[in-house]
N, CA, C and O of each residue as an XYZ file, in Angstrom:
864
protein
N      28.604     35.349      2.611
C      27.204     35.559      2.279
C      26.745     34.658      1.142
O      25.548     34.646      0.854
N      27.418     34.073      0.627
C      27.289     33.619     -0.722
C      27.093     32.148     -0.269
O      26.712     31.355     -1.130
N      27.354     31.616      1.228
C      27.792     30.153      0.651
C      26.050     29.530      1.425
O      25.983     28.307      1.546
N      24.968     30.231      1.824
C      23.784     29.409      2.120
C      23.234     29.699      0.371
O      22.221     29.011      0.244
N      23.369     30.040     -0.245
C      22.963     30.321     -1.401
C      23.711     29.253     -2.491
O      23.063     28.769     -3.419
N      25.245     28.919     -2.261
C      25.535     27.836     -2.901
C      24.840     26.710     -2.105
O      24.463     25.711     -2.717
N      24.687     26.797     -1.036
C      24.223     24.914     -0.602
C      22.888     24.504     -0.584
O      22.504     23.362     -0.330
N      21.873     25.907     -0.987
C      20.646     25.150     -0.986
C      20.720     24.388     -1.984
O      20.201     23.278     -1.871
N      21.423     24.773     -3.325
C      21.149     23.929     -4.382
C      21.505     22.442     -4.164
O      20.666     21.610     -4.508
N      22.519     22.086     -3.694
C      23.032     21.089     -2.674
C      22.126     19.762     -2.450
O      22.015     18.557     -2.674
N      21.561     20.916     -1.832
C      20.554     19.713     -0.782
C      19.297     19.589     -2.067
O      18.779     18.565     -2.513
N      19.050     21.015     -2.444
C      17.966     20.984     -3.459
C      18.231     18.823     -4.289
O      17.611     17.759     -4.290
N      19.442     19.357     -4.779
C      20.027     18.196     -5.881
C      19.961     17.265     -4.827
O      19.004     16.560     -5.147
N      20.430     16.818     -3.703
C      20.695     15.908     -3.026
C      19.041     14.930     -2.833
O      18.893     13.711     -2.741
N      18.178     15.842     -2.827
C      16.618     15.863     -2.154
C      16.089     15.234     -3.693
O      15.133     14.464     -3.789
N      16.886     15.711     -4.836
C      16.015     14.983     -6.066
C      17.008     13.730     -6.398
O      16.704     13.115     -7.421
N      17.778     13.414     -5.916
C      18.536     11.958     -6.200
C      18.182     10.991     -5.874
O      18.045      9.829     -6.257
N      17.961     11.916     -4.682
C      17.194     10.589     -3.238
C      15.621     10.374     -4.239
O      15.268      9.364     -4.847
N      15.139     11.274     -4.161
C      13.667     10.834     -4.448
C      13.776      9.590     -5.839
O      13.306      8.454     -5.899
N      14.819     10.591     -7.122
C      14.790      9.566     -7.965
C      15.222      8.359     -8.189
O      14.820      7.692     -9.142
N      16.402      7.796     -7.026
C      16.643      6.561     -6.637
C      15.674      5.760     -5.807
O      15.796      4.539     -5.707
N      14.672      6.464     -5.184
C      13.659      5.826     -4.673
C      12.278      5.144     -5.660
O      11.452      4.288     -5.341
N      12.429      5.859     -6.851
C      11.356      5.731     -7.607
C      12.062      5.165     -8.524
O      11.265      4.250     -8.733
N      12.856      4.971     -9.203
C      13.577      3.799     -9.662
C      13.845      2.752     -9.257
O      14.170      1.816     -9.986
N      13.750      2.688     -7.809
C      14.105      1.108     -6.571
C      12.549      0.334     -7.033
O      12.324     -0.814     -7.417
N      11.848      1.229     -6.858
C      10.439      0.843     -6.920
C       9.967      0.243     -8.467
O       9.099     -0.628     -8.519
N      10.599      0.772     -9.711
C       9.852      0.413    -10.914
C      10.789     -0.940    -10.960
O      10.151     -1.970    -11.178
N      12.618     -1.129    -10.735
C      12.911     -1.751    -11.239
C      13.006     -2.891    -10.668
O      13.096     -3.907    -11.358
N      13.004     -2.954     -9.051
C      13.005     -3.888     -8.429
C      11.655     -4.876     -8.463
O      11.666     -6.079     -8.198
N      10.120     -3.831     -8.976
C       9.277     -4.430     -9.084
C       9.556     -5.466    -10.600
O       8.869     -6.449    -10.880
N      10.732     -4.941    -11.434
C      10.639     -6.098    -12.803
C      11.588     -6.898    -12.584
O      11.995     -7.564    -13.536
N      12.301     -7.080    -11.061
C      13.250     -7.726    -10.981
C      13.381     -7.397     -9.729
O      13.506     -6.220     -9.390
N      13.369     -8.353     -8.914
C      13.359     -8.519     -7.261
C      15.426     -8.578     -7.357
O      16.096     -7.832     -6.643
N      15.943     -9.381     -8.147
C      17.596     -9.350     -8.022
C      18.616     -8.285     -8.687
O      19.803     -8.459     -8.962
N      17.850     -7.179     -8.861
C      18.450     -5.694     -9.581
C      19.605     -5.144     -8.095
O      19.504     -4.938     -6.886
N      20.381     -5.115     -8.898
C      21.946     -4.686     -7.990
C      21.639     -3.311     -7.652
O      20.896     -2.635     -8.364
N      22.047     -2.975     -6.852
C      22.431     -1.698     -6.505
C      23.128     -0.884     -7.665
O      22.814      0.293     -7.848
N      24.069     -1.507     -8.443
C      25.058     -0.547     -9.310
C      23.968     -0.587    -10.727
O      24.190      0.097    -11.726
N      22.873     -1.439    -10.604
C      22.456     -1.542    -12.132
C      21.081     -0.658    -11.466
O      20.264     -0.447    -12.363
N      20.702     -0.178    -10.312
C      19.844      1.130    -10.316
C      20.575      2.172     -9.991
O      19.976      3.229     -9.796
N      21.615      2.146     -9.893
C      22.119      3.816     -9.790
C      22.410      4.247    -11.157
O      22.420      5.434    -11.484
N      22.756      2.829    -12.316
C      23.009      3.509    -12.975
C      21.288      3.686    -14.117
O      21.221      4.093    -15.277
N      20.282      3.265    -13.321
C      18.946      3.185    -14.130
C      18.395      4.549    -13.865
O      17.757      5.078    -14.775
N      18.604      5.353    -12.440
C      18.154      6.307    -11.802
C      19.135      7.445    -12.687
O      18.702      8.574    -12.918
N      20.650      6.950    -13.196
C      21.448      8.268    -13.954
C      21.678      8.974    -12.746
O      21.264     10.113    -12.530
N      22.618      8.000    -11.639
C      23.660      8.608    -10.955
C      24.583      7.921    -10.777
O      24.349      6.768    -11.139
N      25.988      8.132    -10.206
C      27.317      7.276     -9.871
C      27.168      6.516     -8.514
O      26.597      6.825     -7.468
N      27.885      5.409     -8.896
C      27.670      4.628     -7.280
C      27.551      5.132     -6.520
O      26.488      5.300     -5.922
N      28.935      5.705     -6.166
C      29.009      6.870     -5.152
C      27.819      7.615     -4.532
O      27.825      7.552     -3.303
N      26.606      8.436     -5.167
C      26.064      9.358     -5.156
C      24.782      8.129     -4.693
O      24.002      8.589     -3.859
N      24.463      6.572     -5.153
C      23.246      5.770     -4.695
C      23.951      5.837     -2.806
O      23.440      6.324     -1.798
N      25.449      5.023     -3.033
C      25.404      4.062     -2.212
C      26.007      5.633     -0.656
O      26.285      5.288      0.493
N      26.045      7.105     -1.109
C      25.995      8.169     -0.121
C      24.477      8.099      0.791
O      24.412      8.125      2.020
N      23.345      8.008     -0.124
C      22.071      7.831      0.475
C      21.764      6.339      1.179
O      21.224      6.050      2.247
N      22.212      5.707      0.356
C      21.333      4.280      0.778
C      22.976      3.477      0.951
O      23.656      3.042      0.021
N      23.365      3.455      2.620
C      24.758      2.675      2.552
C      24.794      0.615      1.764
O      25.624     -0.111      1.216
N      23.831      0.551      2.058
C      23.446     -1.190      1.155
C      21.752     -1.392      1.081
O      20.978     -0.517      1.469
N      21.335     -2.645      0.537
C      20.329     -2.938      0.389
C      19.318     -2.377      1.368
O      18.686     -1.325      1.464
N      19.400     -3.277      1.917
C      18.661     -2.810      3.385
C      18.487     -1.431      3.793
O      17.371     -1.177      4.248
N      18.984     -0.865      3.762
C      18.557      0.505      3.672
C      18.096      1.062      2.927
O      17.376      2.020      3.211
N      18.384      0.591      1.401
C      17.220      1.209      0.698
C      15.739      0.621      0.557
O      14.860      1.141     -0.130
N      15.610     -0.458      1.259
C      14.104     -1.169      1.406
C      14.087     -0.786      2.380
O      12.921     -0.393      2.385
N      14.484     -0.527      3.393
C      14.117      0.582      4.565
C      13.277      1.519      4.391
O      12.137      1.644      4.837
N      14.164      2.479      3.413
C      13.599      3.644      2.779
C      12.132      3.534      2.225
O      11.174      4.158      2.680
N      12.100      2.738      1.282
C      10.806      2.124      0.361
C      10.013      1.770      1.919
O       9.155      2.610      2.190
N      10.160      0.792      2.839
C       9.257      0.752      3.229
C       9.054      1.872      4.408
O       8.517      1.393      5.406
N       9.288      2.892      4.475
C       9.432      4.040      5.157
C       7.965      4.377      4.340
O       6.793      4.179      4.659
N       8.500      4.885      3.326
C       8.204      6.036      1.885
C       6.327      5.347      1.959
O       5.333      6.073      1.975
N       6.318      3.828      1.991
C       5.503      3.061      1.458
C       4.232      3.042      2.908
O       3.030      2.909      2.680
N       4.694      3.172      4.073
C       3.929      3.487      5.312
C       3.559      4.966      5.498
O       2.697      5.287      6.317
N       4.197      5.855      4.754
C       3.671      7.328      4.698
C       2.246      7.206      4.026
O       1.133      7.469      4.483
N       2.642      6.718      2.781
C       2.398      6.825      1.594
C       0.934      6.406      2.358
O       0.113      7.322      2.407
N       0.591      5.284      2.876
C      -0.411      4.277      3.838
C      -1.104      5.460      4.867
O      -2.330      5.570      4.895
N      -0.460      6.105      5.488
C      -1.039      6.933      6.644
C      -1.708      8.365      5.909
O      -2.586      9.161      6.244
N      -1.112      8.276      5.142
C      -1.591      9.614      4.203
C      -2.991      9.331      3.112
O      -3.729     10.290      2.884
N      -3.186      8.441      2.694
C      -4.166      7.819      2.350
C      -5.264      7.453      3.033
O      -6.377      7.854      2.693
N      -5.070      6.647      4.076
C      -6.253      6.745      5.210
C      -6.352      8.049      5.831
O      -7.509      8.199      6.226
N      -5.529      9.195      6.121
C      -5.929     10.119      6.598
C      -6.992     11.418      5.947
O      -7.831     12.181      6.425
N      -6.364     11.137      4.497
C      -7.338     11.603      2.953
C      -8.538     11.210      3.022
O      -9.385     12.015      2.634
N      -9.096      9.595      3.632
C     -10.137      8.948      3.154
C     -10.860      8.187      4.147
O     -12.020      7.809      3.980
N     -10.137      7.954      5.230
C     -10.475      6.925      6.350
C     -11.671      7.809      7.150
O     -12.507      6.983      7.515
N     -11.963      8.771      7.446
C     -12.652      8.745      7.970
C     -14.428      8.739      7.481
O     -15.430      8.653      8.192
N     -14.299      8.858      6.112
C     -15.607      8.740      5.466
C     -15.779      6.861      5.133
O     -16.718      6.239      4.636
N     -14.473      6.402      5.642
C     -14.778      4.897      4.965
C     -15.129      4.163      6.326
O     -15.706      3.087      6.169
N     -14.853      4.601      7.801
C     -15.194      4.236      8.820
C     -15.748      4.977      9.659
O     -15.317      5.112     10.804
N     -17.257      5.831      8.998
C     -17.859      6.712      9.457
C     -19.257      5.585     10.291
O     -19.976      5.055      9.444
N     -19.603      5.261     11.698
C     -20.238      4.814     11.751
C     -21.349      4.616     11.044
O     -21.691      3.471     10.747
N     -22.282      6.030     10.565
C     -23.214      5.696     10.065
C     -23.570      5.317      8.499
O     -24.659      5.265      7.928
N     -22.197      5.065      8.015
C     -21.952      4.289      6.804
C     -22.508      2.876      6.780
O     -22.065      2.527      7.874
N     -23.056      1.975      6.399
C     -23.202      0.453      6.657
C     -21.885     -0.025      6.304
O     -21.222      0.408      5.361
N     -21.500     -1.038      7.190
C     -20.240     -1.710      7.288
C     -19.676     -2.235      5.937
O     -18.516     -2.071      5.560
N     -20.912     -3.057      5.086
C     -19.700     -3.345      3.969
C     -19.598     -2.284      2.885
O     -18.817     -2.353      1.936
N     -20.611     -1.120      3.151
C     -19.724     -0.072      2.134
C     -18.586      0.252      2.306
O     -17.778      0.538      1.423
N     -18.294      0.229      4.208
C     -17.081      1.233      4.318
C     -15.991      0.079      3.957
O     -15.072      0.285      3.164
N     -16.181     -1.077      4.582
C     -15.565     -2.097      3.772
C     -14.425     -1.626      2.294
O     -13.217     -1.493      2.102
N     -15.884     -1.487      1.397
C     -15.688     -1.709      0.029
C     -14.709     -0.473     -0.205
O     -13.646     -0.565     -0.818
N     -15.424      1.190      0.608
C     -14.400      2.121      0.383
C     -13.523      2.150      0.842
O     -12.773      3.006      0.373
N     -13.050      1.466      1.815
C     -11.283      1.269      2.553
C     -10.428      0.400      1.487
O      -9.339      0.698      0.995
N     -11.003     -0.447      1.322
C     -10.549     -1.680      0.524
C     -10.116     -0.405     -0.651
O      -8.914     -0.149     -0.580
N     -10.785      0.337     -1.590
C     -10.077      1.123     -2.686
C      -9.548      2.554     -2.203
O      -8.821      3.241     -2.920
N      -9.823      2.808     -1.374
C      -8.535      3.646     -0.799
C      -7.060      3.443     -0.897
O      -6.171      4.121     -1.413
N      -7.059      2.191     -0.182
C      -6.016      1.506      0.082
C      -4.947      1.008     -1.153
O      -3.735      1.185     -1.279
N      -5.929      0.316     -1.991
C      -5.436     -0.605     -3.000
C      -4.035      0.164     -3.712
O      -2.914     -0.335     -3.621
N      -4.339      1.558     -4.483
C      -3.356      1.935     -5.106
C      -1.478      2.185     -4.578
O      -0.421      2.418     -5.163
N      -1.947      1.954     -3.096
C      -0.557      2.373     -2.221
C       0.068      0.939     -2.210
O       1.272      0.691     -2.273
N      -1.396     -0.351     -2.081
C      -0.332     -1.546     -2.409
C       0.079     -1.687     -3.306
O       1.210     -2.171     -3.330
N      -0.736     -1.276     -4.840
C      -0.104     -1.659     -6.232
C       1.211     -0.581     -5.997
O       2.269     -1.199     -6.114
N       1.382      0.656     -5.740
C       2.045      0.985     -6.125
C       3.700      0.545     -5.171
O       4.776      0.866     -5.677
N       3.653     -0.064     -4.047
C       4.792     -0.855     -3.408
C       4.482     -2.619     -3.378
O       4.852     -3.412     -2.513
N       3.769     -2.870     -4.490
C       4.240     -4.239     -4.200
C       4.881     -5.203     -4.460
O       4.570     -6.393     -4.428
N       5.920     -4.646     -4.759
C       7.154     -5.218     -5.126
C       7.871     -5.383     -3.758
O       8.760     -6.230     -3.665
N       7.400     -4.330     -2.299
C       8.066     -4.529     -1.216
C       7.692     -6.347     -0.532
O       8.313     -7.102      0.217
N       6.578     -6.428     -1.157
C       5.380     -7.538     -0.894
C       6.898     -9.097     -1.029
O       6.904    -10.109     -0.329
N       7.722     -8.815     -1.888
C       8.562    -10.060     -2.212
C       9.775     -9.531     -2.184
O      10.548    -10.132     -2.929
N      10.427     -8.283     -1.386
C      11.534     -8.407     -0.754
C      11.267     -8.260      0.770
O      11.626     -9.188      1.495
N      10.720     -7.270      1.266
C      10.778     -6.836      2.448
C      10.720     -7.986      4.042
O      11.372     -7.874      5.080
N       9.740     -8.963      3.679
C       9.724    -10.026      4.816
C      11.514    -10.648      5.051
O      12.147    -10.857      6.085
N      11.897    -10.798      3.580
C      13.562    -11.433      2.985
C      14.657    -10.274      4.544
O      15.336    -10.639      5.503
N      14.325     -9.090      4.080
C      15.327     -8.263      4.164
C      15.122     -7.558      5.465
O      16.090     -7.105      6.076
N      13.638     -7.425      6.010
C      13.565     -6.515      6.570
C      12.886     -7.107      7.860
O      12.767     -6.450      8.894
N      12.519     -8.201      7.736
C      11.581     -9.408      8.455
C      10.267     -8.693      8.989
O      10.035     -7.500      9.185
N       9.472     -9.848      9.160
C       8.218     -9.899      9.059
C       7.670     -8.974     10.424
O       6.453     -8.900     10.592
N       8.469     -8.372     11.254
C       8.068     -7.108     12.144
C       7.967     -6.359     11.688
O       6.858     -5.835     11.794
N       9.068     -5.618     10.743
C       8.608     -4.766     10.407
C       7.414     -4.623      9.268
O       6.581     -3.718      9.321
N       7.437     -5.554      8.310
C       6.056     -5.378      7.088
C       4.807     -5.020      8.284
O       3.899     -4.192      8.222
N       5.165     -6.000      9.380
C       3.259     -6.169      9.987
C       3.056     -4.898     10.991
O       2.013     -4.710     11.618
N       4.095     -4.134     11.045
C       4.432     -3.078     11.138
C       3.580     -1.687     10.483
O       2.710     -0.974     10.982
N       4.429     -1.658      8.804
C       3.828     -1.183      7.898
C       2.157     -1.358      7.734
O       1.431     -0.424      7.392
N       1.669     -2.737      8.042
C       0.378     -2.413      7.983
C      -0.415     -2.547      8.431
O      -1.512     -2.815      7.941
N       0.084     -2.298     10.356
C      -0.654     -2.442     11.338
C      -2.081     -1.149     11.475
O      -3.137     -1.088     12.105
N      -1.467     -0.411     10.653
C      -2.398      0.657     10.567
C      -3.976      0.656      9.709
O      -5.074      1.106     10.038
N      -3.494     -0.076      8.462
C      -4.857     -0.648      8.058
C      -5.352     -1.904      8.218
O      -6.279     -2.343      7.538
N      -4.729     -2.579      9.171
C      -5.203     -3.847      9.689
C      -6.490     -3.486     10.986
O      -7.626     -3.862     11.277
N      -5.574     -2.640     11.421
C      -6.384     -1.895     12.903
C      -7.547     -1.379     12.015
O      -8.545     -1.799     12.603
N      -7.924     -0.759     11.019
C      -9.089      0.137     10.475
C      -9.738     -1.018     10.063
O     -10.941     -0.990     10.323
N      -9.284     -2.193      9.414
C     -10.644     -2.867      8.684
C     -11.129     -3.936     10.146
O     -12.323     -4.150     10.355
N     -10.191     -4.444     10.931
C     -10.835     -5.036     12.177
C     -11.828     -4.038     12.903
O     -12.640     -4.548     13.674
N     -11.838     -2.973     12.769
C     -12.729     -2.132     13.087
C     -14.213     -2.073     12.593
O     -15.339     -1.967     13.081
N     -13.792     -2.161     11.725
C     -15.008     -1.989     10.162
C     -15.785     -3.500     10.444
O     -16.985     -3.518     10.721
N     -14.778     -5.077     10.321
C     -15.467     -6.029     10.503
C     -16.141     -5.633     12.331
O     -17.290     -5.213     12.196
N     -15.886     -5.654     13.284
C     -16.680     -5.771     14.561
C     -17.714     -4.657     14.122
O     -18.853     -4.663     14.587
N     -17.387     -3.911     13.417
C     -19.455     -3.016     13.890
C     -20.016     -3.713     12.887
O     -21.158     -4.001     13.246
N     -19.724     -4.258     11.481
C     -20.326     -5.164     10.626
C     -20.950     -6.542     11.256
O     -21.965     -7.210     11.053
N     -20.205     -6.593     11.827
C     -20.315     -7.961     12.771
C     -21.620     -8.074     13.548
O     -22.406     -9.008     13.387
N     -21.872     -6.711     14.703
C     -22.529     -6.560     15.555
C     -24.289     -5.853     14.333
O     -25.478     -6.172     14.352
N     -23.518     -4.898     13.528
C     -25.243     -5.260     12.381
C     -25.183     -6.007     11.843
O     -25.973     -5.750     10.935
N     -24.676     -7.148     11.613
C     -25.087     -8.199     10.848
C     -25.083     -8.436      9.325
O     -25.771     -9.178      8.624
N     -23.863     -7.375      8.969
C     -23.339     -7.474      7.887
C     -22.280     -8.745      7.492
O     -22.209     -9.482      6.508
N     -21.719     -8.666      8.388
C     -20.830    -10.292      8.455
C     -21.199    -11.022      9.353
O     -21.511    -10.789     10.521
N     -21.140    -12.224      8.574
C     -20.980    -13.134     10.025
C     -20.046    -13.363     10.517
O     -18.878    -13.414     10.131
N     -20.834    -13.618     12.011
C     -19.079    -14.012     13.075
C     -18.836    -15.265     13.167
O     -18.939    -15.821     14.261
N     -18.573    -15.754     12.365
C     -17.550    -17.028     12.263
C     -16.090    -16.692     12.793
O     -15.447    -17.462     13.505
N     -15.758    -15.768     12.471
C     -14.433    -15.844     13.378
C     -14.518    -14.482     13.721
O     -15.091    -13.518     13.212
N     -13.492    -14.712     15.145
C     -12.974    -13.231     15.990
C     -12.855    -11.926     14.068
O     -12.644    -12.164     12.879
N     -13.103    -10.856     14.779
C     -12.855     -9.478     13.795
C     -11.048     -9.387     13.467
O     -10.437     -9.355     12.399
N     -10.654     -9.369     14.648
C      -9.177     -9.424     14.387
C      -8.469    -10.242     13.279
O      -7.873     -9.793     12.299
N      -8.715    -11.949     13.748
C      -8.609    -12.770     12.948
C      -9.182    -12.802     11.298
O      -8.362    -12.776     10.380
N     -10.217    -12.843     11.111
C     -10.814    -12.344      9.745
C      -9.694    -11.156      8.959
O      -9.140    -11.142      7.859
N      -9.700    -10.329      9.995
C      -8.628     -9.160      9.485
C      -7.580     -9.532      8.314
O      -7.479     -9.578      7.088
N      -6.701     -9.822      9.791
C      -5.309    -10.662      9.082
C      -5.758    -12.195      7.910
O      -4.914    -12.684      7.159
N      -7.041    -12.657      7.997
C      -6.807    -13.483      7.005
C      -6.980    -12.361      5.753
O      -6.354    -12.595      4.720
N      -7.716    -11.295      5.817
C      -8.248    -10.469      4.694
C      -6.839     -9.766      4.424
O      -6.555     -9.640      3.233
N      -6.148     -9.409      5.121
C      -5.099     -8.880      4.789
C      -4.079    -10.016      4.229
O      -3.319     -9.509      3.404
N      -3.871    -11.193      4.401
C      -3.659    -11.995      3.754
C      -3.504    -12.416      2.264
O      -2.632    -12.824      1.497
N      -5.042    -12.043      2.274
C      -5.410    -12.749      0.704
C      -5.252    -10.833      0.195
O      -4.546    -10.877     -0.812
N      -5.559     -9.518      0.441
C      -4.617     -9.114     -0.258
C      -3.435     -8.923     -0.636
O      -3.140     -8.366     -1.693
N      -2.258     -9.576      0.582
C      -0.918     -9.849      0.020
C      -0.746    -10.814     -1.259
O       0.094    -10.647     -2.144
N      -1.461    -11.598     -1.212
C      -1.548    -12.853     -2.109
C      -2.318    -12.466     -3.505
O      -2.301    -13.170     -4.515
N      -2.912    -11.370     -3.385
C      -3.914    -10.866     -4.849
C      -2.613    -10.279     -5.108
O      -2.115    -10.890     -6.054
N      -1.468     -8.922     -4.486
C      -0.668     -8.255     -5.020
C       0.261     -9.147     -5.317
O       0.579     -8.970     -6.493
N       0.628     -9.682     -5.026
C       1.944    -10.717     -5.655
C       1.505    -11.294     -6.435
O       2.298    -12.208     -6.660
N       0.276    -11.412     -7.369
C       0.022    -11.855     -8.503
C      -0.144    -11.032     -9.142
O      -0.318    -11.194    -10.350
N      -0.152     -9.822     -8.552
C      -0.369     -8.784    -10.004
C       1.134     -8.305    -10.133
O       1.418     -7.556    -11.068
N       2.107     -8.701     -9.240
C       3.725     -8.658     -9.381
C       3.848     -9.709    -10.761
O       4.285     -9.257    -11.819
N       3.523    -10.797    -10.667
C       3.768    -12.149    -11.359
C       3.024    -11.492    -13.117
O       3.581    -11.907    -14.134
N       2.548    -11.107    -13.174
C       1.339    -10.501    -14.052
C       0.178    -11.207    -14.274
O      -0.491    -11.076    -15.299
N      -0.184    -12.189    -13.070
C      -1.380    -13.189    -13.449
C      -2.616    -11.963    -13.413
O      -3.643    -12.288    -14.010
N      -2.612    -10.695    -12.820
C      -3.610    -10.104    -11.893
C      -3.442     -8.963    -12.469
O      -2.281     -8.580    -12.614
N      -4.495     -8.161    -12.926
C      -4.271     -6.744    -13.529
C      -5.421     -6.027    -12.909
O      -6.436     -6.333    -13.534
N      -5.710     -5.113    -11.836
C      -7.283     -4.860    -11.827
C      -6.758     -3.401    -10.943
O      -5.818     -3.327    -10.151
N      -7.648     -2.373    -11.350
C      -7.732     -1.384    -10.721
C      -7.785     -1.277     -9.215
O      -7.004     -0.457     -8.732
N      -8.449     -1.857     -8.499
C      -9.307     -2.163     -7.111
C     -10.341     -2.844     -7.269
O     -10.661     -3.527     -6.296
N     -11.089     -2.908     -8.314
C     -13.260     -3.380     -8.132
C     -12.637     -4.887     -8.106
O     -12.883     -5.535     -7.089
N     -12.108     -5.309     -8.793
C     -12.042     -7.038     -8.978
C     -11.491     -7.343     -7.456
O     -12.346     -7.960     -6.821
N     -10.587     -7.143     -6.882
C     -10.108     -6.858     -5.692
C     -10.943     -6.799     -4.177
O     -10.969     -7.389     -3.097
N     -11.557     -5.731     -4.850
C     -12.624     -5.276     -3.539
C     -14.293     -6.065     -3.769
O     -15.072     -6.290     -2.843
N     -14.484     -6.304     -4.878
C     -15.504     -7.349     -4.744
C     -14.892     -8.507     -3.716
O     -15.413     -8.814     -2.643
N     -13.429     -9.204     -4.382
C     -13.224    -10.638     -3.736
C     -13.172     -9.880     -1.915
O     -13.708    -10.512     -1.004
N     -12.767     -9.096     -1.755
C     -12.617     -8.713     -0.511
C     -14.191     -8.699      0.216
O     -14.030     -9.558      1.083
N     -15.175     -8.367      0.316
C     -16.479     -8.509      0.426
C     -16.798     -9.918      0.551
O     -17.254    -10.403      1.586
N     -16.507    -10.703     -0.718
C     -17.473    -11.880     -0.447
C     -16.537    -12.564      0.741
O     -17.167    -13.066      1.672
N     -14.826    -12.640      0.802
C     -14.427    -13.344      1.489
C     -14.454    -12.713      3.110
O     -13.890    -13.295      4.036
N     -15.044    -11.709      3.235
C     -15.660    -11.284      4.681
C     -16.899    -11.526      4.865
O     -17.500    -11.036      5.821
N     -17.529    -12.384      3.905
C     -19.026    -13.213      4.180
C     -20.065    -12.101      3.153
O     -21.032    -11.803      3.853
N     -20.125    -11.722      2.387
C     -21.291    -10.647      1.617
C     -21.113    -12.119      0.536
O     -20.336    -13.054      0.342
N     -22.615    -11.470     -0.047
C     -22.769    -12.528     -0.805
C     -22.242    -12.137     -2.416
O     -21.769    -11.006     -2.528
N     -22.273    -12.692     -3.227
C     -21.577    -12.288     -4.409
C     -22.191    -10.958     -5.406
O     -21.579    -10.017     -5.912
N     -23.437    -11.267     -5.437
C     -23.995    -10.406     -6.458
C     -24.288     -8.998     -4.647
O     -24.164     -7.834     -5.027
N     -24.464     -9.059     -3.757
C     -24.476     -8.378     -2.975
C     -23.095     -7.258     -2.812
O     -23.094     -6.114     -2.358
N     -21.860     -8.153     -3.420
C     -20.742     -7.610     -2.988
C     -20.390     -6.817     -4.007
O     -19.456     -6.048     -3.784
N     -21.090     -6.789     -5.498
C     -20.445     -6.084     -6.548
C     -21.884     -5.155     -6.562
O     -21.704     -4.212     -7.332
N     -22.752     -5.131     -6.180
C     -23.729     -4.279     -6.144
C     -22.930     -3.063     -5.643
O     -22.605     -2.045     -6.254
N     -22.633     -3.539     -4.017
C     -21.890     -2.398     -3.417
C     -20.380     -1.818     -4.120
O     -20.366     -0.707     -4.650
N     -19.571     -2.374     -4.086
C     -18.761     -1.608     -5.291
C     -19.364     -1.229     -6.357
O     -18.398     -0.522     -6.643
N     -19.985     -1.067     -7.108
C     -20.763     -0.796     -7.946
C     -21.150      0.737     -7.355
O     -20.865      1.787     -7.932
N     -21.763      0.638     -6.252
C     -22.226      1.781     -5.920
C     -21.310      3.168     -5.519
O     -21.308      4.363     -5.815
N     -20.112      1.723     -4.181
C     -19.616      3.037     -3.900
C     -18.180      3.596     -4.571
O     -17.535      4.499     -4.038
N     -17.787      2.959     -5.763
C     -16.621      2.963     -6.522
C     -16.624      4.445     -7.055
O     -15.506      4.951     -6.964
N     -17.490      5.193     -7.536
C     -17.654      6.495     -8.825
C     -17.126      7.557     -7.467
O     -16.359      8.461     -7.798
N     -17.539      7.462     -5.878
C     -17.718      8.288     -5.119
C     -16.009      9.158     -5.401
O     -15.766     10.123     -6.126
N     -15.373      8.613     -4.798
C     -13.338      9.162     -4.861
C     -13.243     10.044     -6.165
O     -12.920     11.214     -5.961
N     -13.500      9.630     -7.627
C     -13.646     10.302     -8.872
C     -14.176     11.382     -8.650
O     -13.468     12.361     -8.887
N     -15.517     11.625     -8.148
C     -16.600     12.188     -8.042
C     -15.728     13.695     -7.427
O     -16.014     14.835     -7.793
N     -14.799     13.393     -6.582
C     -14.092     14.786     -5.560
C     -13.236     14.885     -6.229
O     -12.590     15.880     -5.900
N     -12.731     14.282     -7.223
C     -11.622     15.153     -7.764
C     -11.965     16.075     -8.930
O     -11.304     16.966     -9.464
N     -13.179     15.608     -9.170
C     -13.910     16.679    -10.326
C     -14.144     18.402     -9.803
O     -14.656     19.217    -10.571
């Protein structure tokens, strides 16, 4: 009778190792893409043994991260996506509110941004963010069709270049050239889907306070 009562703790402990080797993969690998395995087990304050039981080598623990890091993605748009791709939203608001939805799930994995293509190849990342690639190609074609963007190029295409240049904004805020909440971010995101400049920070401007606003 005694022994489901010894093993929840078990798993209890097992369930907080894992988590805290996951959140240690994440701070330290982001200050150092070449951090060993033995120099985060022992950053997380556990024994090899006890990292390399969860995560058998690298790769599996950027597995994990980018597991953790596509939840993290689906759970966020599911919180927010549908007020940011509500038709009767105008396109580059919802734009502007996807764009900061989003942002904090990249700052907070983008450190996967400069291992994961290395380790895990480039199926799976485009993988990870086929899900908000699919939502803002969405967002550009009804923008498109009111005449919020121009169609200079296919919606799809635009997409992936937009998703692009935010891989390329987060790996500078890896580097520390780049420090910005989302607005600096989601302005450049606007103008480079065709809004005009003072047009594009108007709208962040506007719809930035809204997310704050619900947690009050």
């Amino acid at each position: 009778m005694t022994k489901p009562v010894a093993r929840e703790p078990q798993r209890r402990n097992a369930r907080s190792n894992r988590a805290r080797i996951l959140a240690t993969a994440r701070r330290e690998l982001g200050r150092n893409p070449d951090t060993t395995l033995e120099e985060l087990a022992r950053a997380a304050g556990v024994v090899r043994r006890t990292l390399f039981g969860h995560f058998p080598g690298r790769t599996a623990l950027l597995e994990a991260l980018a597991e953790e890091a596509s939840e993290a993605l689906r759970g966020a748009m599911a919180d927010g996506a549908e007020r940011a791709t509500d038709p009767a939203e105008p396109a580059e608001r919802a734009l502007a509110r996807f764009t900061l939805l989003i942002w904090p799930v990249g700052d907070r994995y983008r450190m996967l941004l400069a291992l994961a293509r290395h380790d895990l190849g480039e199926e799976r990342v485009a993988e990870i963010l086929a899900p908000a690639r699919a939502e803002v190609t969405a967002i550009l074609e009804r923008g498109g069709q009111e005449g919020a963007f121009p169609a200079h190029l296919p919606s799809a295409v635009l997409s992936a270049g937009l998703e692009a240049m935010i891989v390329a904004l987060l790996e500078q805020v890896n580097t520390g050239a780049l420090e910005d909440d989302g607005t600096r971010v989601t302005v450049a995101m606007l103008i480079a889907a065709g809004v005009p400049e003072q047009r594009a920070r108007a709208v962040v401007a506007d719809v930035r306070p809204a997310p704050a606003a619900q947690g009050e």
